[in-house]
N, C-alpha and C positions, 0 to 999 in steps of 0.2 A: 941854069938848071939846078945847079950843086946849091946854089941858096936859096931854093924851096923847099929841096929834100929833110935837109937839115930842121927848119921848123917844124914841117909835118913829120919825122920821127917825134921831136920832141913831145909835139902835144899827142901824139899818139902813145908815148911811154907815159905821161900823163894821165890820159885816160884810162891807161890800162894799171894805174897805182891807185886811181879812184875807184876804179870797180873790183879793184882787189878790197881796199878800206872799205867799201860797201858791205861789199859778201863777206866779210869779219867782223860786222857790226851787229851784234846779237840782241836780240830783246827776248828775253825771258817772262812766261805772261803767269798771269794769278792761278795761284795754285800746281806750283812748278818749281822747281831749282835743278838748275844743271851741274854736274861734278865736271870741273873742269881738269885737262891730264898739260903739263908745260912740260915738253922733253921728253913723256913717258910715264913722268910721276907724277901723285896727288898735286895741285896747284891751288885749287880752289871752290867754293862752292858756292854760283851765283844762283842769286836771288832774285823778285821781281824786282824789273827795269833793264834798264839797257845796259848791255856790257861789249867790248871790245875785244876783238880775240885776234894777237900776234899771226899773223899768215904761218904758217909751218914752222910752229912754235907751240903754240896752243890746241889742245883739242877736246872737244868736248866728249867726254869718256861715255857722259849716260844722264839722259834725262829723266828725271824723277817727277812721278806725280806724286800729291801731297793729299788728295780726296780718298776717302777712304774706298778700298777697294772689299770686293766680295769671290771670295768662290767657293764653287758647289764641287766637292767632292764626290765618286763615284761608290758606291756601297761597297764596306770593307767587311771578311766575314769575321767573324768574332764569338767568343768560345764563353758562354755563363758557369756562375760556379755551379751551376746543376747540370754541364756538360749537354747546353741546348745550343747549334750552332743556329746563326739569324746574320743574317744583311741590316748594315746600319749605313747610312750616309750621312754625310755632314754636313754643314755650310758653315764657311768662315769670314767672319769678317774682322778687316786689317788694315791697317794705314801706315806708311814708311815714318817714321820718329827723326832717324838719320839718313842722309842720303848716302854720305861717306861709306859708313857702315855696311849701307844698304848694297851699294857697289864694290864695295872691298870684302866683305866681312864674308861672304859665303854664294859661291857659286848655283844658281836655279835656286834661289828663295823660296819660291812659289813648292817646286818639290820638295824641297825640305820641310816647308811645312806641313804638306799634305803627309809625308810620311810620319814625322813626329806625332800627327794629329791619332793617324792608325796606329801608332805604336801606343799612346797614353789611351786611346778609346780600349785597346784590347785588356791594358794591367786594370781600367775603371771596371769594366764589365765583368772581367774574372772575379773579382770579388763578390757578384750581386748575382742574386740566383733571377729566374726568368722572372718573377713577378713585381721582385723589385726594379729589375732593368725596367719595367713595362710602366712603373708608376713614378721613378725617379730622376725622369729627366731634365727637370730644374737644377737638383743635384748633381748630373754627371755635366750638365753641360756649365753650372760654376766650374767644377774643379778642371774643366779640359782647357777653358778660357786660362781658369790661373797658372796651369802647368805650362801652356804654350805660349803667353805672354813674358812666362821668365826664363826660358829657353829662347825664344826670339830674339830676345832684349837683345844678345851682342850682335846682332844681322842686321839692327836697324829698321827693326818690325814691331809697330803694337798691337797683337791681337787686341780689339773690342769684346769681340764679342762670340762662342761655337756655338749652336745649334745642330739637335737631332733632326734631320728634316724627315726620317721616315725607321722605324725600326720594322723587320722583315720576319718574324720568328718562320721557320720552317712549316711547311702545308699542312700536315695531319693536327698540330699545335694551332695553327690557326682556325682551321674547322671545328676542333675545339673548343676554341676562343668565341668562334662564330655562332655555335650551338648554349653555350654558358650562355652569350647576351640574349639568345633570344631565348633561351628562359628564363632571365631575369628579367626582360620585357613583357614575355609573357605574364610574371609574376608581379608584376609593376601594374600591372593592366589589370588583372583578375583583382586588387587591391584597391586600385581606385574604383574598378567599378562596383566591390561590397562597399569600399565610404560612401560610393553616391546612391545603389541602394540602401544605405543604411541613412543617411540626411535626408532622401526623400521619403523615409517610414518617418524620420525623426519630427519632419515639414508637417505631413499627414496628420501625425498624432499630435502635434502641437494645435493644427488647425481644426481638427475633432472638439478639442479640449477647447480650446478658444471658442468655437461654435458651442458648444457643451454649455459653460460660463455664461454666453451671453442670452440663451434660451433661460439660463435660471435664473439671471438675473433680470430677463423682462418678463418670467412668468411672475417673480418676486414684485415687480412694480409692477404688477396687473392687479396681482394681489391684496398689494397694501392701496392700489387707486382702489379695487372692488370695497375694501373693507372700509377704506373710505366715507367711499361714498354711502355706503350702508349705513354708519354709523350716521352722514350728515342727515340721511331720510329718517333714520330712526330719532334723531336729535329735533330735526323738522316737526315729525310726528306728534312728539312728546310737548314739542310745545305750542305745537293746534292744540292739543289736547286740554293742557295747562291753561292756555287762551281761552279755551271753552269753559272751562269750569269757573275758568276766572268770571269769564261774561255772565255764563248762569249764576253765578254767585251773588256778583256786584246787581243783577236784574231782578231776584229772590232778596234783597238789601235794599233794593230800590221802591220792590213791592212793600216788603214789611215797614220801611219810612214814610212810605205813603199813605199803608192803611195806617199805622199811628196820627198822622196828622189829619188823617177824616174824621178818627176819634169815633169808628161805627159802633151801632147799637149794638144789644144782644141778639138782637130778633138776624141782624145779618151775620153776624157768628155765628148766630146758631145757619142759616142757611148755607154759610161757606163752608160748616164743617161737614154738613149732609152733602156737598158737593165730592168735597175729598173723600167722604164714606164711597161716593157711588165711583170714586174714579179706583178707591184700594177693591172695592168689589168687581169691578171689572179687570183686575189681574187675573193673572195666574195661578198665584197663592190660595191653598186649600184649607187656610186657617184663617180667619181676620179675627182682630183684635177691636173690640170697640169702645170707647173711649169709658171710664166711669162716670163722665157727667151724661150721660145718658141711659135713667136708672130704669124702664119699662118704655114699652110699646107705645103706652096710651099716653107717655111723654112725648115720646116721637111725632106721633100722629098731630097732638096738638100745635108742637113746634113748626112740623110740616103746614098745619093750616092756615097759623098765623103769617108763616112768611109768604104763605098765598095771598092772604089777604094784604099785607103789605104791598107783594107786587100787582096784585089788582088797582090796588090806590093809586100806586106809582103810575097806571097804564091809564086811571080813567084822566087822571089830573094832567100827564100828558096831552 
């Protein structure tokens, strides 16, 4: 019996020396370091991967994350130099730098910073009257960043980054405030709506004018086709006319070559000139002029006989 006990204690102290090295066997994961305490005091500060920690010896004081953290402050009141009091809240954002630090250097971090933050937000604001507080938040929130990141520094904290997430002036200020915007909205509004009746007079009149232009411009080209074409009918006209004259001309040229080349007697001059008498006597004209080779009547008459008797000749011989 006594040489069974003996083994099964042994593996049983065994077992119970491996589950002690087990549960001592630490892994530390991404974005993490733990402060480790040996005896009480600073030991060590692991990093990721796996570490070994002495059974009651070692102890891991405080786990540190490394990702950057955030918090939202509660609105602190605060006093402008125009003696207007207003609700501000913060938000901060911060990431541990040291772990060491971060767990040795100062008791509730977190509070400390929140109070720091109220105490630099109240010296910022004292100096700025309510209209600058209201317009220079890019401003106060560099200098709160730079003031609490160089105060952190020995705690083992980086401020990033403070932000105003709401500033709160008191009711009657804000109604105010509330009544100013709307009428500068109002006044916003009444502005754009004379630019746009004034671009829609500006449209009209442009398109008046435009229409205006292009009536005078095609009564202008009506004009110069009318004048035109007047001028080709008159041009037309002038030279029928010209054609005409030309033809009576060249036919009056045609006649006079002809009678030359017949070479007629007197007896038929004299008849073609009694012909032309009777056609100037059948004018209009209340005067006739008659030629001087015809010096009395009883010239006439005989002229007239003889050329009877010609055309009689002509007519028996026929």
């Amino acid at each position: 019996m006594t040489e069974y006990v003996v083994p099964f204690i042994l593996l049983l102290v065994i077992l119970v020396i491996l589950l002690v090295l087990i549960a001592n066997l630490k892994i530390v994961p991404q974005a993490q370091e733990y402060v480790v305490e040996r005896l009480g005091s600073y030991f060590a500060t692991w990093q990721t991967g796996v570490h070994f920690k002495i059974p009651f010896i070692d102890r891991i004081a405080k786990k540190v994350s490394l990702k950057e953290n955030v918090v939202d402050f509660p609105p602190q009141p605060v006093i402008t130099k125009d003696n207007v009091t207003m609700q501000i809240d913060t938000v901060v954002f911060y990431l541990v730098s040291d772990p060491k630090l971060f767990t040795y250097g100062i008791d509730r971090p977190i509070s400390a910073i929140e109070n720091l933050t109220a105490t630099t937000l109240r010296n910022i604001i004292g100096d700025l009257d309510l209209d600058a507080t209201l317009t220079s938040r890019d401003i106060i929130n560099t200098k709160i960043t730079s003031i609490l990141d160089e105060a952190s520094d020995k705690w083992g904290i980086k401020v990033t980054r403070v932000e105003l997430k709401n500033i709160m002036p008191p009711r009657e200020i804000q109604d105010s405030m509330e009544k100013q915007m709307k009428a500068e909205r109002e006044r916003r509004e009444a502005i754009l709506q004379a630019e746009g009746r004034k671009k829609s007079q500006i449209l009209v009149a442009e398109g008046e004018k435009e229409s205006q232009i292009l009536r005078a411009e095609a009564e202008k080209e009506a004009a110069i086709l009318k004048a035109e074409a007047e001028k080709e009918r008159r041009i037309k006209e002038a030279e029928g006319q010209a054609q005409a004259i030309l033809t009576v001309q060249q036919a009056n040229a045609d006649a006079l070559r002809l009678l030359t080349q017949a070479d007629p007697s007197g007896k038929v001059l004299t008849l073609k000139s009694l012909e032309t008498l009777a056609h100037v006597a059948d004018g209009k004209a209340t005067k006739i002029i008659i030629p001087s080779e015809i010096q009395n009547l009883g010239g006439l008459v005989a002229s007239l006989k003889a050329c009877a008797d010609v055309a009689e000749d002509e007519n028996t011989k026929a």
